[in-house]
N, C-alpha and C positions, 0 to 999 in steps of 0.2 A: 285717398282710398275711399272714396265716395262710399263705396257696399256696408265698410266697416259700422258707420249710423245706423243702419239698419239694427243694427245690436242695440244699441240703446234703449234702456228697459227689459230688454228681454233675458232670463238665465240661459247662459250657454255651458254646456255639459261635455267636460272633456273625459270619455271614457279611456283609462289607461294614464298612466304618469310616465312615460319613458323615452325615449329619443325625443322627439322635437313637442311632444306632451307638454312639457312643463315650461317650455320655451314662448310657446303660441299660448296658454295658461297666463301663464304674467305678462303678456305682452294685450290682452286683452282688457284684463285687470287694468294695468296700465293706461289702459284708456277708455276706461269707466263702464266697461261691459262687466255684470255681475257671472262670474266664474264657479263651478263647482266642479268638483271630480270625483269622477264614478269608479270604482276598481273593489276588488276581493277581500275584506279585511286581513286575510293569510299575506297578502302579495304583500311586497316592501315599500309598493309604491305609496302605499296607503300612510305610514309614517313620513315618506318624503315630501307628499302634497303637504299633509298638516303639520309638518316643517315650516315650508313653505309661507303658509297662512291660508291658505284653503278649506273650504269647507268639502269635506269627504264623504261619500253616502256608497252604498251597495250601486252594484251597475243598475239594479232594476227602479231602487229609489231616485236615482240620479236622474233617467230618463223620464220617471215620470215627474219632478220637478222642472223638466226644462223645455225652453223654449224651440233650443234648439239643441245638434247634439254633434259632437266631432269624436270619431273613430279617430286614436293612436294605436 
């Protein structure tokens, strides 16, 4: 997957933790792309990410840390 280097170095921003959220999340992690996740502090997803081992911010903090950004 040739595209995937392209990440390298850069923050990629998963807003949302839920169906295939957390799936694509550690599967990037996994392959050395630095991960955070954006969601609601109310929502549940926000303890499941930092379960997880994520680092967690506000959807607006998120986006503006990142390089880039994936809608869940």
């Amino acid at each position: 997957m040739e595209e995937l280097w392209d990440f390298r170095g850069k923050t990629v921003a998963i807003l949302g933790y839920r169906n295939e959220g957390p799936m694509v999340a550690r599967w990037l992690r996994e392959q050395g792309v630095h991960v955070l996740i954006g969601c609601n502090e109310w929502w549940d997803e926000w303890e499941a990410a930092r379960r997880d081992g994520f680092e967690v911010y506000s959807l607006e903090d998120a986006t503006a840390y990142a390089d880039v950004i994936q809608v869940w």
